[in-house]
N, C-alpha and C positions, 0 to 999 in steps of 0.2 A: 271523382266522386267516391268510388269504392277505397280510396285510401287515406278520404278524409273519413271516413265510416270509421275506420282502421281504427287510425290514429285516436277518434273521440271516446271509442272503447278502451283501449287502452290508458287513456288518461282516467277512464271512469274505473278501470282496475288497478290501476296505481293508489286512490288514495279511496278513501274511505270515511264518513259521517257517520257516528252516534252520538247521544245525546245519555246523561243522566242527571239525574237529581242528589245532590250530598247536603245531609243535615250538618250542623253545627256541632260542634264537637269543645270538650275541654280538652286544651293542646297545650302543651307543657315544653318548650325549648329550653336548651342551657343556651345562655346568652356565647359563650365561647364556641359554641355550632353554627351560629349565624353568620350566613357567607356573605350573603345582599339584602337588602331590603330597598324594593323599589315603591318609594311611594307614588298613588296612583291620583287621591284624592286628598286634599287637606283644604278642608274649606272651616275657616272662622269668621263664622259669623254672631248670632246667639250662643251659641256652642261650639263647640268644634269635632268634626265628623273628619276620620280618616281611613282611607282603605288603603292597604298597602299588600302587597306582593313580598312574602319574607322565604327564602332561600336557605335552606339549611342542608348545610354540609356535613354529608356521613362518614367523610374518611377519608382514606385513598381506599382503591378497591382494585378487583383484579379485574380481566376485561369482560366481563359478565356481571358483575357487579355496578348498582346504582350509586352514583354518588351522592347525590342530593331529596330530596323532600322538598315539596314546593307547598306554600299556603296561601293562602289569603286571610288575611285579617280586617275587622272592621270594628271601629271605636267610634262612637256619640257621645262626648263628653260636656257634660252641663254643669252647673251652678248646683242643678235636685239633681244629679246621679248622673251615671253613669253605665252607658249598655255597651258591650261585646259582642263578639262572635267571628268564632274561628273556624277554616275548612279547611282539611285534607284536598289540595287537588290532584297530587300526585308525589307516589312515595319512592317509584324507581323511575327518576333521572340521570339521566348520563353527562346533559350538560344545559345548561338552561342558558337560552340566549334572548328573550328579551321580555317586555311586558310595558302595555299603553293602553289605557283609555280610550276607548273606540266611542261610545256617545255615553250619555248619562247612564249611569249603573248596568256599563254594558265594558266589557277589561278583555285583551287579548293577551295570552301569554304564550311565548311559544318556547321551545325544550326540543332535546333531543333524545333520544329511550328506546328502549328495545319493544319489539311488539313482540306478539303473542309466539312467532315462531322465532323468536329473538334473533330477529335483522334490527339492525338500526335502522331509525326513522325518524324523518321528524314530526312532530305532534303540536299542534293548533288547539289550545283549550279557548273558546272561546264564553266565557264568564257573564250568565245573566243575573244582576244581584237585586231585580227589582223586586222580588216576594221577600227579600231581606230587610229595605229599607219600607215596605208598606206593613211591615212585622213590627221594624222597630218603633215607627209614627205611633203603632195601637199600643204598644207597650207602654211607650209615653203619657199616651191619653187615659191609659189607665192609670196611671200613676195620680192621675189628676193634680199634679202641683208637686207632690210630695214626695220624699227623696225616690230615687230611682235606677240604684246599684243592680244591674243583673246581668250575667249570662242569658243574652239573647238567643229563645230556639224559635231557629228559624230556617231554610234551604236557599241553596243556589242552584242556579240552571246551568252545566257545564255542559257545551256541544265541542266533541273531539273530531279534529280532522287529521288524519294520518295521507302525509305526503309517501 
């Protein structure tokens, strides 16, 4: 009993949950930095709505150094317009290893980075986009019919877990 105590402490000091909130941002890539783009969502239907996972490569670096910039991106594009919106979810990656659609406007990505006392680690974002897509519905509806081009502001919900 006393060293299963042990042991569930220790797991519970290995890794680590917080959560924040990041607004929408104008993001600007040079298309020759882009490493991967994983798309997450592409649904055409009326329109066509895409979220994708785009990857940008900073270089080579030295071993302290990030390589990469990680985003999310999300497009609703229609017939009357067309809405955006872009997030920073992380600007110092060491190596980015995957990203999946976990349920509806819910995205896991996971990466590798230095933490705050710069050990490697691995890092779990786990991606709530749902105040994004009830953002962009009202955006619409405001539009009432008529064209509908814009930089969407709006947030996501990013929960971090550090293994």
């Amino acid at each position: 009993m006393h060293k299963a105590v042990l042991v569930f402490m220790s797991l519970l000091m290995s890794s680590s949950v917080f959560a924040k909130t990041i607004p929408s941002s104008k993001i600007e890539i040079a298309p020759s930095s882009i490493d991967q783009v994983v798309r997450l969502v592409d649904k055409r239907e009326s329109g066509h709505t895409k979220v994708n996972i785009i990857v940008e490569e900073l270089g080579m670096s030295t071993d302290v150094s990030p390589r990469y910039t990680v985003y999310l991106g999300f497009a609703s594009l229609g017939e009357m317009g067309n809405i955006y919106a872009d997030f920073k979810i992380d600007d110092a990656v060491w190596e980015f290893k995957s990203a999946t659609r976990i349920a509806a406007g819910i995205y896991e990505v996971q990466v590798v980075g230095f933490d705050e006392n710069y050990e490697m680690r691995e890092f779990t974002y786990t991606i709530d986009t749902t105040q994004m897509f009830i953002d962009e519905r009202k955006a619409r509806k405001k539009c009432g019919g008529d064209f509908c081009d814009q930089e969407l502001n709006t947030t996501i919900e990013v929960k971090t877990s550090v293994k």
